[in-house]
N, C-alpha and C positions, 0 to 999 in steps of 0.2 A: 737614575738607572744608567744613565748615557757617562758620570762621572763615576761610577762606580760607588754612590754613597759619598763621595768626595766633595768637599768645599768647592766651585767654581773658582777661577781665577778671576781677577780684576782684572778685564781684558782692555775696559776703558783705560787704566793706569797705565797697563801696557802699553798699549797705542800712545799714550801721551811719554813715555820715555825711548819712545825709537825716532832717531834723526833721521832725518831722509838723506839719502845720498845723495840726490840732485843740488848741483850747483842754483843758486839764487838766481844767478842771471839767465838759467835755464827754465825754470819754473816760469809756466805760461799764464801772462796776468789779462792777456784778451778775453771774452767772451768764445765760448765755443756754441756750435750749435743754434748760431743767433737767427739763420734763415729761418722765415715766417713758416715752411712746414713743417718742422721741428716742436714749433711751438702753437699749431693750429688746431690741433687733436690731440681731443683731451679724453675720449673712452673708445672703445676697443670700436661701438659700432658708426663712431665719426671716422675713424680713419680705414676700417672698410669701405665704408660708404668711398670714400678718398681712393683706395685700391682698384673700387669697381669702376669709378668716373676714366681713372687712368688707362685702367682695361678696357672699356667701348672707344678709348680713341684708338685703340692698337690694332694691326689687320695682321692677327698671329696666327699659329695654326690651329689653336681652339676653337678659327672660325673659317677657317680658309686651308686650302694649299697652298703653298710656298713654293712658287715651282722653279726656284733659284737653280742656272744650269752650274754644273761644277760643286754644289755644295752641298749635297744630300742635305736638303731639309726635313728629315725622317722622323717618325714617331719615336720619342723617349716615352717609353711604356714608364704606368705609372711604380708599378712591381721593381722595375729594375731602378727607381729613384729611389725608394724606397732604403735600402739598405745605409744610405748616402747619410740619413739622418738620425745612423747608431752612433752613439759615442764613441761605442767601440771601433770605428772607422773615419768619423768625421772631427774627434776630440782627442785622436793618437799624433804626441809631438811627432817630427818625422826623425827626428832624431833619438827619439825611445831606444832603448839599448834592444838591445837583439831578445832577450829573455823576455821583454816584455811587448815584444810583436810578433810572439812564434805565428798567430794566425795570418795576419796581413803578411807575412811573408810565405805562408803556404798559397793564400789568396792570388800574391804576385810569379809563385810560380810556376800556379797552375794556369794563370793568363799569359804568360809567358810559354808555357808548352801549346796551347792551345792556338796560340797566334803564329807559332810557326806551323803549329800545320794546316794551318786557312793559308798560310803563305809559303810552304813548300822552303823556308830559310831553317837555317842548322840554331840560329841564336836570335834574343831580340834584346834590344835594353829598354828600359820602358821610361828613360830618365827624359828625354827631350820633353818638353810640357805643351809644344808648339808643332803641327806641322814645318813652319818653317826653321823652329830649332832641329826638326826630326832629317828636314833635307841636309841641315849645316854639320850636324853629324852624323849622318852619311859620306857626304866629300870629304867631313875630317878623317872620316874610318878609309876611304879610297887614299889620301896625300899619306897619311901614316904607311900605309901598304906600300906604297911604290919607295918611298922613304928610306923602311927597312930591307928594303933589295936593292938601295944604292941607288935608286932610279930616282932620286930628287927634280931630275931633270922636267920629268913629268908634268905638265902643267896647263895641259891645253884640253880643255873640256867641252865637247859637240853638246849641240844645244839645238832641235830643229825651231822651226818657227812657229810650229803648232803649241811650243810648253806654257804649260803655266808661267806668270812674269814673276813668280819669286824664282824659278832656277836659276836664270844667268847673275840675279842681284845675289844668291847664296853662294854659287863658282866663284863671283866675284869678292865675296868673305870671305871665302874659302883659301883665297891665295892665286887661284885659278883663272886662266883665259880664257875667252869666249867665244868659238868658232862657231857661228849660226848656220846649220845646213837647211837647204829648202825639204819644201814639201808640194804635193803634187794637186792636182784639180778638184782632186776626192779626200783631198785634207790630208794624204797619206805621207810618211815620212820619204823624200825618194831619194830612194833607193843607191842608187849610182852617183847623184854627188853625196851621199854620207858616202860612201866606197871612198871618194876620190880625195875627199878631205881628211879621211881616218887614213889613208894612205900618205896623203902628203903632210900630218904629221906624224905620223909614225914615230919619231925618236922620241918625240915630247906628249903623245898623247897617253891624258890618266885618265877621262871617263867621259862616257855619252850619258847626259840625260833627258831623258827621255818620260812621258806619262803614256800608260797603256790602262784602259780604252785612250784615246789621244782625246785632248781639248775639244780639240772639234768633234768630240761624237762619235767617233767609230772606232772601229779595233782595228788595227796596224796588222795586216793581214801576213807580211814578211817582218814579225816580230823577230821570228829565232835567227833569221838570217842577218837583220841587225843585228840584234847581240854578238853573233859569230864575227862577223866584220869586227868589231869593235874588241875582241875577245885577240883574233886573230892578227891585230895591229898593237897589243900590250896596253889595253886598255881595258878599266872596269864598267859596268853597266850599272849603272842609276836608273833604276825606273818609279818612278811617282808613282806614288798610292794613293794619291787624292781620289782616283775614280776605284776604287777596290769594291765599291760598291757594285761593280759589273761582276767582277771577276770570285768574289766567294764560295767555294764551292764547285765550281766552271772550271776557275785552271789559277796557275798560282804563280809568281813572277820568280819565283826559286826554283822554279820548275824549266822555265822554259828562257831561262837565259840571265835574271838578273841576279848581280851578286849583293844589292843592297836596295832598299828600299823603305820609304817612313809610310807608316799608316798614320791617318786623320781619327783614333777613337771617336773625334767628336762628331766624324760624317760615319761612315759607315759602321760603324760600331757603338752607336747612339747614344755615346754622354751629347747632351746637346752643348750647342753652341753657337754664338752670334750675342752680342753684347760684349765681348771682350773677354769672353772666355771663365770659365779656366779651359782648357784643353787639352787635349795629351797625343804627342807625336811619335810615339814609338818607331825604332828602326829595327828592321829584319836582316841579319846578311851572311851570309853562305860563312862557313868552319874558319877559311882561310881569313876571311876579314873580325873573328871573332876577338883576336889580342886586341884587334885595335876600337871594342866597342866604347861609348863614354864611358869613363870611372867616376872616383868620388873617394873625398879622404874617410868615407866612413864605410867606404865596400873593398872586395879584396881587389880590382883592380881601382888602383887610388890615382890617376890621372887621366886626365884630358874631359875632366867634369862639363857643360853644356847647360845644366841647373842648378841651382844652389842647393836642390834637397835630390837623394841617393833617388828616390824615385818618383821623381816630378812632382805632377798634380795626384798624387799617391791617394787620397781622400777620394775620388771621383772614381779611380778604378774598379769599385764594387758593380757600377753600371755596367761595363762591359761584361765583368764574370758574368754576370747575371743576365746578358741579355744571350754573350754565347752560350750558358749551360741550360739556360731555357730554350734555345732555338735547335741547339742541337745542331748535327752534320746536315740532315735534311733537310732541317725549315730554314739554314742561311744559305744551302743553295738553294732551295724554293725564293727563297728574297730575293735573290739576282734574278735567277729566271724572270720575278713579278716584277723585278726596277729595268730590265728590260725589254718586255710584252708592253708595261704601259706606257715606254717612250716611244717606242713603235706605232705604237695605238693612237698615243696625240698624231704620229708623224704622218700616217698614212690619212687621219681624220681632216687633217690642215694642209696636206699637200695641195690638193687643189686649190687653195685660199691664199697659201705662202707657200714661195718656192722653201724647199730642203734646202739649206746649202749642203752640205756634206753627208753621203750615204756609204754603204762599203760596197762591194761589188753586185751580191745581191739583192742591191735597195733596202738596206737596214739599218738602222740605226744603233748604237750601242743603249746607255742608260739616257743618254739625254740627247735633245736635237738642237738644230738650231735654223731657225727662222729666218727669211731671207728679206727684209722689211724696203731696203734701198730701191728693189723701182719702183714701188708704194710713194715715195719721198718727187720721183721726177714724175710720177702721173697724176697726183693730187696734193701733193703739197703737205702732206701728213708725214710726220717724222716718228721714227722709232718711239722716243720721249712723248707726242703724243698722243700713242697708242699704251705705253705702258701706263701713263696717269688716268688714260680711259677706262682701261683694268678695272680702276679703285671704285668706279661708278658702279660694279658689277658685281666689288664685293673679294676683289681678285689681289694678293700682294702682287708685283708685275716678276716677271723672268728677271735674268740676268742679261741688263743692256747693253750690248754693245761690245759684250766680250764673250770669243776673244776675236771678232769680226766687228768693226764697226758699224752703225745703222742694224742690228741681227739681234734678236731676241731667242737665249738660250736657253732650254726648259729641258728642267729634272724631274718629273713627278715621284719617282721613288716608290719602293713597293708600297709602302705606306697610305694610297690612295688606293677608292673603292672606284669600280666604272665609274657609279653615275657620278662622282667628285669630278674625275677626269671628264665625263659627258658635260658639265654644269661650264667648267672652261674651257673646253673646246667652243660648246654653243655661245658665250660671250667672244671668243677670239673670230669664231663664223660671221656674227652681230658685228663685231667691228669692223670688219672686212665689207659688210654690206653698206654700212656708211661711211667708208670710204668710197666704192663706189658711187655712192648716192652722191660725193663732191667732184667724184670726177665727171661725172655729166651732168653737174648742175645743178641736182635735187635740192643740194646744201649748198649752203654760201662756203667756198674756198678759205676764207678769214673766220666766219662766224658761225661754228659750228662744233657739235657735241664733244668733238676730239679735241680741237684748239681749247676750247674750254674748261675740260676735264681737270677735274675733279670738279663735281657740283656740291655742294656745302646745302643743309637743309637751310641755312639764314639766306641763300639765296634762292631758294626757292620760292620762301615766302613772303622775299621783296620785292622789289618791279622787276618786273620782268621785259625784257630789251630784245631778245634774243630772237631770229626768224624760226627756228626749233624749241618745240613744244615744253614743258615742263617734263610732262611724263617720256617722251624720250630722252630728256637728260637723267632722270635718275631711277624711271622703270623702263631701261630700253627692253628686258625678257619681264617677261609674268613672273619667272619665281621671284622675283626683288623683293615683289609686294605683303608678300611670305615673311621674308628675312632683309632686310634691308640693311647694311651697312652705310652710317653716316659718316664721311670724311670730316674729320675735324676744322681744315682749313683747304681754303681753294688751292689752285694754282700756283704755284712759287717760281719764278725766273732763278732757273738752277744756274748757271752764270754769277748774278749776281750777288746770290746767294752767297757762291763760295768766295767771293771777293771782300762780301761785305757779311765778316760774321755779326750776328747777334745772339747775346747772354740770354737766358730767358731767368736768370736769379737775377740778384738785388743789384744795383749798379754796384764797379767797384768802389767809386768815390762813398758809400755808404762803409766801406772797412778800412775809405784811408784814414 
């Protein structure tokens, strides 16, 4: 049927009269594949079984919140993955000729129109694969601008001390100088020395950047009047998208002062990510900077390429379609609204427990907070690191340590949490704060107790036991534990040494020399 009534060919003969084009000395005569899990599972329900062992040691969010500050740990709905595992998306070269990706390119332009108007920008290119390739061009799209108006001169890029630490290492790619302006008690960018340093470079300045909601948690309340400063000295505004997760639907940084900006797809616009990616960093920015968005020798603007493929991580982009044309205008500003009610909600729940560091004027917080752990450190002897490992007893991945404040635990809940998720960690962060207390006057041993300890491991539960604190308060310090229990795979690890002294957990190398 399938030959038409036709003879088959000798496809074996075939095969044996086609020479390989590989050089001899290229052809690989090692063993591949030779590690032991490779070769350990041998049916479908051994290496399940092997899947699931790997899953109970993981504290992911199919058991937990993530309440990482800065990096929208948010739900990848399963619906919007979904599309990711069509052929017709997931098995298109990126270089297929045009004829043969009319869809993905309807697909890209309707995400493309779509993303400017969540961001109030004239153009986007969707080529950057990386937040951090998305800020590199950006600055490239600001140095081309000044460029083509003769202003080469241009070179000096303001930076407050609130940014994320990839901007001054990207100005610094970029070609660019690094002018750091302060910020003020309430984390806010101030005001008057940017004035004074957008003033005193005036001949050489090409751009502020800046992130709004700011690092620290709050929204920059003299947002437009920076940009104006910075506009009014010949200079362009970079404002970070990493927190866009505030702003969706609420207000839009092409709206209210910035002329370029990269979205994080993979935080606020839920392709996931953490493991290395893939990601995709898209840049938004106002008509004037659109000559100079990235090209690619297979699009109509053919230079100043950023990725090797015309539209990044082009594959993954179905998740975004699909989560904006399911959410609609309403349900992504309802998002924001709910990623910032429940950092609020942690903030006003733990204020009493942990100072706020950073609020806006009136007492709020933006999408995330940040914990103020350092006179914990000089009244008990408890450190940031062992409050966040204490966490893991509870069942909890910890905040973000220590950035972008040292000693300060920053927490993002993201709309993506139900109260009682947000109730469940607040009450363990309440629980830790009480035994902290309980070492500052003595109840606990100073050295030997649930915190310094943390993480308890079930094989030390059921060995000798040393400890002046009970079993059940090291690993049921709340009743629901007893419920749901999460076992840490391995105790305590001396992070220091750690990173001094790595270890392989595969085969030695001396087994491939």
């Amino acid at each position: 049927m399938l030959a038409d009534g036709k003879a088959l060919p000798d496809f074996a003969a075939l095969a044996a009269s086609v020479q390989s084009r590989i050089p001899a000395e290229l052809v690989r005569q090692s063993p591949i594949l030779s590690h032991p899990v490779f070769n350990r599972y041998h049916s479908e329900t051994e290496l399940m079984r092997y899947l699931r062992k790997l899953a109970d040691k993981d504290l992911a969010l199919d058991r937990t919140m993530i309440p990482l500050g800065s990096c929208t740990m948010k739900l990848n709905a399963a619906s919007e993955m979904i599309p990711v595992t069509w052929a017709e998306f997931g098995a298109l070269h990126p270089f297929a000729p045009p004829a043969q990706s009319a869809g993905y390119q309807q697909l890209t332009d309707e995400l493309e129109a779509m993303l400017c108007a969540a961001t109030g920008y004239d153009a986007i290119s969707l080529q950057p694969n990386a937040g951090s390739q998305g800020e590199y061009a950006g600055l490239l799209a600001i140095r081309a601008y000044h460029q083509s108006r003769g202003e080469e001169r241009r070179d000096i890029c303001l930076i407050p001390s609130s940014a994320h630490g990839t901007n001054p290492a990207t100005a610094n790619m970029a070609g660019m100088r690094v002018v750091v302006t302060a910020c003020d008690a309430r984390g806010n960018v101030d005001i008057e020395d940017l004035r004074a340093k957008a003033i005193e470079h005036r001949e050489h300045l090409a751009a502020l950047m800046i992130t709004y909601p700011s690092t620290h948690g709050v929204f920059e309340e003299g947002i437009r009047e920076i940009c104006g400063i910075i506009h009014d000295n010949g200079g362009q505004v970079y404002i970070d998208g990493a927190n866009m997760n505030a702003m969706v639907g609420l207000c839009a940084p092409g709206k209210f002062g910035g002329d370029v900006s990269h979205l994080n797809l993979h935080k606020t616009f839920c392709i996931p990510h953490g493991g290395g990616g893939p990601g995709v960093g898209p840049i938004g920015v106002k008509s004037h900077l659109t000559p100079f968005l990235p090209g690619h020798a297979a699009m109509a603007r053919k230079k100043g390429a950023v990725c090797a493929a015309p539209f990044g991580s082009a594959s993954i982009l179905p998740i975004t379609w699909m989560y904006i044309r399911m959410m609609g205008g309403a349900g992504l500003k309802r998002a924001s609204q709910l990623a910032i009610l429940n950092a609020n909600y942690i903030s006003r729940r733990l204020e009493e427990h942990y100072p706020v560091l950073y609020t806006g004027s009136n007492g709020l917080v933006a999408h995330e907070c940040i914990l103020d752990l350092r006179p914990l450190k000089d009244s008990s002897g408890i450190s940031v690191d062992d409050v966040a490992k204490r966490l893991i007893d509870f069942g909890f991945h910890a905040p973000t340590m220590s950035f972008p404040v040292a000693g300060t635990l920053m927490i993002e809940p993201t709309e993506s949490e139900s109260r009682e998720e947000l109730d469940r960690f607040c009450d363990a962060m309440i629980r830790i704060r009480e035994e902290i207390r309980a070492v500052e006057n003595g109840t606990l041993d100073k050295d030997d107790n649930p915190l310094k300890n943390a993480p308890h491991t079930a094989a030390e539960i059921v060995g000798e036991w040393t400890h002046p604190y009970s079993r059940e308060q090291a690993v049921y310090p709340v009743a629901s534990l007893i419920e749901g229990k999460y076992w840490p795979p391995v105790g305590r690890v001396d992070n220091v040494f750690g990173d001094r002294n790595l270890i392989c957990a595969c085969p030695s190398i001396t087994d491939y020399a």
